[in-house]
N, CA, C and O atoms as CSV, one atom per row, in Angstrom:
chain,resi,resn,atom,element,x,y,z
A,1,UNK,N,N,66.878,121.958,38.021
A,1,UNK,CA,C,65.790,122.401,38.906
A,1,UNK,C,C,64.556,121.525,38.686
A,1,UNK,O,O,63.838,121.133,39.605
A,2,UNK,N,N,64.313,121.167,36.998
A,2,UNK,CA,C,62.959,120.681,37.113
A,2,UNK,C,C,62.912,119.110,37.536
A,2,UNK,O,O,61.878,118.472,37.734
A,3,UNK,N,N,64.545,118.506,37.659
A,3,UNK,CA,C,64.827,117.042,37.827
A,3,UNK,C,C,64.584,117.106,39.027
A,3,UNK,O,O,64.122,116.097,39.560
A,4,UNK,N,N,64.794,118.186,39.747
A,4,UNK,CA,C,64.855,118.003,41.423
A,4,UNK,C,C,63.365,117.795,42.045
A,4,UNK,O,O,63.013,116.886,42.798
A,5,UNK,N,N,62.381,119.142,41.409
A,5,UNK,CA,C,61.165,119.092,41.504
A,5,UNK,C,C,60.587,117.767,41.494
A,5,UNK,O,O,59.818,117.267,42.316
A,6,UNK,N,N,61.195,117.157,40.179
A,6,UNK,CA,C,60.440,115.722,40.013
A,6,UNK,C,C,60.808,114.983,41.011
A,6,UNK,O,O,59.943,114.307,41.567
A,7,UNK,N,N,62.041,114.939,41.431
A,7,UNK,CA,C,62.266,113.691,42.545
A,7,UNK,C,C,62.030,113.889,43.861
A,7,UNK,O,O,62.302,113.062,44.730
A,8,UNK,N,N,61.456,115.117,44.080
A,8,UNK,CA,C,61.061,115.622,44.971
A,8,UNK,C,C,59.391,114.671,45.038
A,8,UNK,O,O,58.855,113.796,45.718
A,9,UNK,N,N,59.134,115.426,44.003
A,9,UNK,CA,C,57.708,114.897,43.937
A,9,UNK,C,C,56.843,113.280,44.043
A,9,UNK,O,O,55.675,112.989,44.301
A,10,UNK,N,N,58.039,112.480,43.714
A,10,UNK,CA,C,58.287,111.219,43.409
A,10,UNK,C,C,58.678,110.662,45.047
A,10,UNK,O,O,58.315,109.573,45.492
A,11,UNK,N,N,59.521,111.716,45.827
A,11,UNK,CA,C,59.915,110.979,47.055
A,11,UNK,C,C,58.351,110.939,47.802
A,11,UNK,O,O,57.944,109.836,48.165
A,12,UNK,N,N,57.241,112.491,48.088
A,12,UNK,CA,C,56.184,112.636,48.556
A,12,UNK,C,C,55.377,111.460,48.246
A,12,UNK,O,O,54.820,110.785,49.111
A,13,UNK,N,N,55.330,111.247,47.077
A,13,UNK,CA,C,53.883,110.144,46.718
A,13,UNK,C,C,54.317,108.499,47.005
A,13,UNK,O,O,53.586,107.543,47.264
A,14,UNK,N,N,56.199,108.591,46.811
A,14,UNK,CA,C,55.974,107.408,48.044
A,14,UNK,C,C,56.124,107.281,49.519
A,14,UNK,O,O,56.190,106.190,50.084
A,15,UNK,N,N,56.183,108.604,50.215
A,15,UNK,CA,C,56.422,108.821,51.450
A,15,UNK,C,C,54.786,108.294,51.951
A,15,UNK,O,O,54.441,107.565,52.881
A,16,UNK,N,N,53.870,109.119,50.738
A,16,UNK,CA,C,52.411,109.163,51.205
A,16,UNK,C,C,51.989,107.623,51.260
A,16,UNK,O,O,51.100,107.204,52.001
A,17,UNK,N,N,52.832,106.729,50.271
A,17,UNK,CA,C,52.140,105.397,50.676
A,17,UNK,C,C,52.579,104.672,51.444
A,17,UNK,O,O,52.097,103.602,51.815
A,18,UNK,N,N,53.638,105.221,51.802
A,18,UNK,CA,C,54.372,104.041,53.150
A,18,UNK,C,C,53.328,104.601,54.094
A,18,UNK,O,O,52.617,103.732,54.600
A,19,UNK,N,N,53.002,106.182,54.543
A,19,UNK,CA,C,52.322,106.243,55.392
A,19,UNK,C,C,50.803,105.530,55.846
A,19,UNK,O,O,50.353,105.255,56.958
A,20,UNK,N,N,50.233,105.366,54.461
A,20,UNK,CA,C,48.772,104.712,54.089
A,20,UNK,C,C,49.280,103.397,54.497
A,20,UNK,O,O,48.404,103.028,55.280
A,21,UNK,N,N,50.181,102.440,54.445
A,21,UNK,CA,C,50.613,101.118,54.736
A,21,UNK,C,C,50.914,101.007,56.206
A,21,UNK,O,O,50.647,100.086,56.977
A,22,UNK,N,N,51.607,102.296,56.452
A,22,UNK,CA,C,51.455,101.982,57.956
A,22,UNK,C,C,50.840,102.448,58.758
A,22,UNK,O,O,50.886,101.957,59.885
A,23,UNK,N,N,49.964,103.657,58.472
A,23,UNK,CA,C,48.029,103.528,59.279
A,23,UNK,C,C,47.549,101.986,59.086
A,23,UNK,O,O,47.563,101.316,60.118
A,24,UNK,N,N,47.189,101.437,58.066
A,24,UNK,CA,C,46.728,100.231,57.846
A,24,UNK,C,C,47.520,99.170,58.843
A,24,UNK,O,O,46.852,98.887,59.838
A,25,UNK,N,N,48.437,98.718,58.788
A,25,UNK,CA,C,49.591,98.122,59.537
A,25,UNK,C,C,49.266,98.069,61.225
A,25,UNK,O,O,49.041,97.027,61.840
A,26,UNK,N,N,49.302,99.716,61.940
A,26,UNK,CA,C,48.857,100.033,63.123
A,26,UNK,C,C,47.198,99.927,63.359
A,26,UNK,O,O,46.694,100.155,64.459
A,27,UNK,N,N,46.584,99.628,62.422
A,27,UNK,CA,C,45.260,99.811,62.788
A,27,UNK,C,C,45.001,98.003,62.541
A,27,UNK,O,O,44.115,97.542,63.261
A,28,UNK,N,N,45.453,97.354,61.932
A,28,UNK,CA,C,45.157,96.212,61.982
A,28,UNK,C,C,46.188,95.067,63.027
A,28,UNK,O,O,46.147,93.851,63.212
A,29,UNK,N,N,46.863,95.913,63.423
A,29,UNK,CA,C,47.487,95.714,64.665
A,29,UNK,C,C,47.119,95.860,66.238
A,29,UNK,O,O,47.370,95.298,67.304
A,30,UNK,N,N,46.530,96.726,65.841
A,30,UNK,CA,C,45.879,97.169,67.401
A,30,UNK,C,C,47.127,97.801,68.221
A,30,UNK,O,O,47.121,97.636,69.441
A,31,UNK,N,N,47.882,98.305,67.801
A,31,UNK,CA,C,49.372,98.886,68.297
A,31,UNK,C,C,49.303,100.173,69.324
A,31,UNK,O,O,48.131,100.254,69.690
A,32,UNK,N,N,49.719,100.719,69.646
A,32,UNK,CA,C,50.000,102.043,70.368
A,32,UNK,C,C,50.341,103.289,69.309
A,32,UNK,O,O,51.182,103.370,68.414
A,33,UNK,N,N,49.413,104.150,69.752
A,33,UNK,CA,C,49.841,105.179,68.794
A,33,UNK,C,C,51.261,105.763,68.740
A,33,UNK,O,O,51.582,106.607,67.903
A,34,UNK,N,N,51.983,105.341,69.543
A,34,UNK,CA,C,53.255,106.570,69.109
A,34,UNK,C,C,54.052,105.836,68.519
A,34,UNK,O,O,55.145,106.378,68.684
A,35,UNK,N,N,54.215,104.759,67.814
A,35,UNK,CA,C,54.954,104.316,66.780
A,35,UNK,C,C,54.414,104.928,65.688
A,35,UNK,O,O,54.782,106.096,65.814
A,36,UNK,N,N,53.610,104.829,64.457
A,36,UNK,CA,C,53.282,105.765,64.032
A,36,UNK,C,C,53.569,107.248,63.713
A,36,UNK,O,O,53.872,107.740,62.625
A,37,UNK,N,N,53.411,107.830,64.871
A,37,UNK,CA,C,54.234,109.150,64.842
A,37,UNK,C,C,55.258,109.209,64.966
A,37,UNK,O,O,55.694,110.282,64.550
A,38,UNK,N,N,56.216,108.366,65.484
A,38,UNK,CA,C,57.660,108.194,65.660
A,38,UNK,C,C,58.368,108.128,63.747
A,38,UNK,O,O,59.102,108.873,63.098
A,39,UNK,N,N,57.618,106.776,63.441
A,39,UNK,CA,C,57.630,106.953,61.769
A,39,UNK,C,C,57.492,107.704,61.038
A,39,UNK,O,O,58.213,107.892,60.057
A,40,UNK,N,N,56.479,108.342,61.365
A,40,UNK,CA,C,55.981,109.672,60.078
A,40,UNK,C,C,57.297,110.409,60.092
A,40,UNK,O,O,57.969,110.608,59.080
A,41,UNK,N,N,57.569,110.742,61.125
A,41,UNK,CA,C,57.913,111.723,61.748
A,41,UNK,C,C,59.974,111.780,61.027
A,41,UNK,O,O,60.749,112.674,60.687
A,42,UNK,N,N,60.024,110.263,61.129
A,42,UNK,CA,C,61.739,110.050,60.433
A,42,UNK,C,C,61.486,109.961,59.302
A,42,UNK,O,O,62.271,110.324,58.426
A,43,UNK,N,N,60.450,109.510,59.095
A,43,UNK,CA,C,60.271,109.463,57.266
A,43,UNK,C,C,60.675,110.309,56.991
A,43,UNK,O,O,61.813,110.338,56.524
A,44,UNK,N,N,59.644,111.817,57.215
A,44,UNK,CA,C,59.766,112.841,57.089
A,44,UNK,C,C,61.168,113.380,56.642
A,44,UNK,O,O,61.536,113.819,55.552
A,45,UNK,N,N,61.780,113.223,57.729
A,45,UNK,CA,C,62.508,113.718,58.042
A,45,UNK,C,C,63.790,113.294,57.050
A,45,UNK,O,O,64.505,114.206,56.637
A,46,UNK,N,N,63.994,112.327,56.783
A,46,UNK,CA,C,65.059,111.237,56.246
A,46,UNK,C,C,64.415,111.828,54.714
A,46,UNK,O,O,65.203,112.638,54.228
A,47,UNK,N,N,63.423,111.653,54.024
A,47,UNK,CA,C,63.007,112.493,52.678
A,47,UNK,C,C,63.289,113.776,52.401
A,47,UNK,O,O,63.707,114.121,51.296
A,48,UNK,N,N,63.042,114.755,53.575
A,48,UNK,CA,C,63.724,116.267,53.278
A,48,UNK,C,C,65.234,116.333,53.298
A,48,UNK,O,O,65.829,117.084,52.524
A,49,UNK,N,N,65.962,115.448,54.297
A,49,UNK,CA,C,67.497,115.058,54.328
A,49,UNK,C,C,67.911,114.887,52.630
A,49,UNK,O,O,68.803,115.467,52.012
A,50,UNK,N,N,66.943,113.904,52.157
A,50,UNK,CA,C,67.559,113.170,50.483
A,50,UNK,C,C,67.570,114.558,49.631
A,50,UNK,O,O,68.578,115.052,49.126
A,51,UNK,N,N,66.435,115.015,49.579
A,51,UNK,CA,C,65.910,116.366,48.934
A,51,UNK,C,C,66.996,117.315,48.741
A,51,UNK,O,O,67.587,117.850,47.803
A,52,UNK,N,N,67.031,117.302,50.759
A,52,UNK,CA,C,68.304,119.218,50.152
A,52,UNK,C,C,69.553,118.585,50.169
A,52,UNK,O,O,70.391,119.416,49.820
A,53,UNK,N,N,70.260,117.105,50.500
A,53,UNK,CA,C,71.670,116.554,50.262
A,53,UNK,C,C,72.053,117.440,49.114
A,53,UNK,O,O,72.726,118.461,49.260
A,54,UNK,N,N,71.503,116.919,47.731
A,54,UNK,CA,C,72.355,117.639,46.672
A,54,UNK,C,C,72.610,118.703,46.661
A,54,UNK,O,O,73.303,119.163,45.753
C-alpha cells in the first residue's frame, strides 16, 4: 500500500512538470489552446490507467 502511495505520488509530481513544460512550450509557441487540453487531459488519464493497472 505504502509502495503504491509512493508511486502514485512520484507519477503526480512528474505529471505536474510535464504540464509546467507544456504551458511554457504552448505559450512560447503561440499555439491554439486545445492542444494543451487535449494533453493534460491523456496525461491524466494514461497516469490513473498506470496507478489502478496493478
Amino acid at each position: 500500500m505504502r509502495d503504491k502511495t509512493h508511486t502514485l505520488s512520484r507519477w503526480l509530481s512528474a505529471t505536474f512538470l510535464v504540464v509546467i513544460a507544456v504551458f511554457g512550450i504552448v505559450l512560447i509557441g503561440h499555439a491554439p489552446k486545445w492542444p494543451i487540453y487535449v494533453t493534460i487531459v491523456a496525461w491524466v488519464g494514461f497516469v490513473f490507467y498506470l496507478a489502478n493497472r496493478k
